[in-house]
C-alpha positions in Angstrom: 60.7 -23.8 5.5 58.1 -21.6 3.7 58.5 -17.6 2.2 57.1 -15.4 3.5 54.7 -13.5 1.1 53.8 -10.0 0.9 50.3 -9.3 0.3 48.9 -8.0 -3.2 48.7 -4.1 -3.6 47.5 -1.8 -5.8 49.9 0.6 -6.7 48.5 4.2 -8.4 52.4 4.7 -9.7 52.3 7.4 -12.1 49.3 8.8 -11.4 49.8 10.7 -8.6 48.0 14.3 -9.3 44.5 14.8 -8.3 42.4 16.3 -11.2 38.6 17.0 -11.3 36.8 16.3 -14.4 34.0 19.1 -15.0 31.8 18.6 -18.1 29.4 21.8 -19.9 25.8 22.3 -18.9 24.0 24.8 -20.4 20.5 26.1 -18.8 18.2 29.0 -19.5 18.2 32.0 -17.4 14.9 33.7 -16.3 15.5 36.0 -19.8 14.8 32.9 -21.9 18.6 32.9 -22.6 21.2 29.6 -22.7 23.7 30.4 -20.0 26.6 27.8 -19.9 28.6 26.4 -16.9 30.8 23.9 -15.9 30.1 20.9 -13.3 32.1 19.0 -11.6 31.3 15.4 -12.6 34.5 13.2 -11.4 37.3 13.5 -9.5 40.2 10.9 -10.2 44.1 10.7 -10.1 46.2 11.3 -13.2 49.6 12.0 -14.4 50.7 15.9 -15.0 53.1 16.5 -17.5 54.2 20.2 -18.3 54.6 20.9 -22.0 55.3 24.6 -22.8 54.7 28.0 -21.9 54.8 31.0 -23.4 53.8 35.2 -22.4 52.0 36.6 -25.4 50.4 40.0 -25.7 47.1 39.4 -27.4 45.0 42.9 -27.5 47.6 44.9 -25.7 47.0 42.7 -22.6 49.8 40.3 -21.4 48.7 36.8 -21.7 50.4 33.6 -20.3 49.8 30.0 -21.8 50.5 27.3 -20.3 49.6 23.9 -22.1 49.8 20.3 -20.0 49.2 16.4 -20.8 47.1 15.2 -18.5 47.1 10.7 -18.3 43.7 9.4 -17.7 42.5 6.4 -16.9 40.5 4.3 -19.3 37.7 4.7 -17.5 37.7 8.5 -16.8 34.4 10.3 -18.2 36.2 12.8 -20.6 35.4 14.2 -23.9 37.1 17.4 -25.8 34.3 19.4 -24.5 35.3 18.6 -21.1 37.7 21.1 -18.6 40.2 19.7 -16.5 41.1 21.5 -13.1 44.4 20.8 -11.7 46.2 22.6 -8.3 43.5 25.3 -8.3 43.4 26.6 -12.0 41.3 24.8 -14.7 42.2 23.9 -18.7 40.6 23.2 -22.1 40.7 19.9 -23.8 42.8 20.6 -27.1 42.7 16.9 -28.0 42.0 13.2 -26.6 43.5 10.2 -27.5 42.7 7.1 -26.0 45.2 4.9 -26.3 43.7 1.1 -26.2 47.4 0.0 -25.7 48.2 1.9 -22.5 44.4 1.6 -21.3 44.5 5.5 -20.9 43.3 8.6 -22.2 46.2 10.7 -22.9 44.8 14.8 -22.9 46.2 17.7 -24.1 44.7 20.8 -22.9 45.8 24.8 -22.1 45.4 26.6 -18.8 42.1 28.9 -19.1 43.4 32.4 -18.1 40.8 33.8 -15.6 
């Protein structure tokens, strides 16, 4: 009589959001002045947690913040300069922790109002 064995799989678990990873580039324009964008530079899965969010008037406009944790991968090429874009709108790295224990890169980051 032998088991029968299931074969090994990878399971992503948690991290189940897709995220792109877009890092600053700054080049000069034909003026002689430093223009900076954003490229993309990975794409990856991550875990989405929602944090707070507020509606503040900041100079007599109605603003809304919106702040997230974002779990990484170890591996993931990010760095507090970094913006994160997640379901359409993109956010800025507040702070970074990687976390040796977890193997992960836990972010904290705000939606960029556009």
């Amino acid at each position: 009589h032998t088991a029968h064995k299931q074969p090994l799989k990878m399971i992503a678990g948690r991290y189940n959001d897709t995220v792109k990873i877009f890092h600053p580039v700054t080049t000069i324009n034909k003026y002689g002045e430093k223009e900076s964008t954003y490229e993309e530079i990975y794409k990856t899965k991550a875990r989405v947690d929602n944090t707070s969010g507020n509606r503040v008037e900041e100079n007599h406009e109605i603003v809304f913040s919106y702040n997230f944790n974002f779990t990484l991968r170890s591996y993931v090429p990010v760095s507090e300069t970094s913006q994160i874009e997640w379901q359409g709108n993109k956010y800025r790295v507040l702070t970074l922790q990687r976390r040796r224990e977890f193997n992960d890169i836990y972010v904290q980051a705000e939606k960029i109002n556009t």
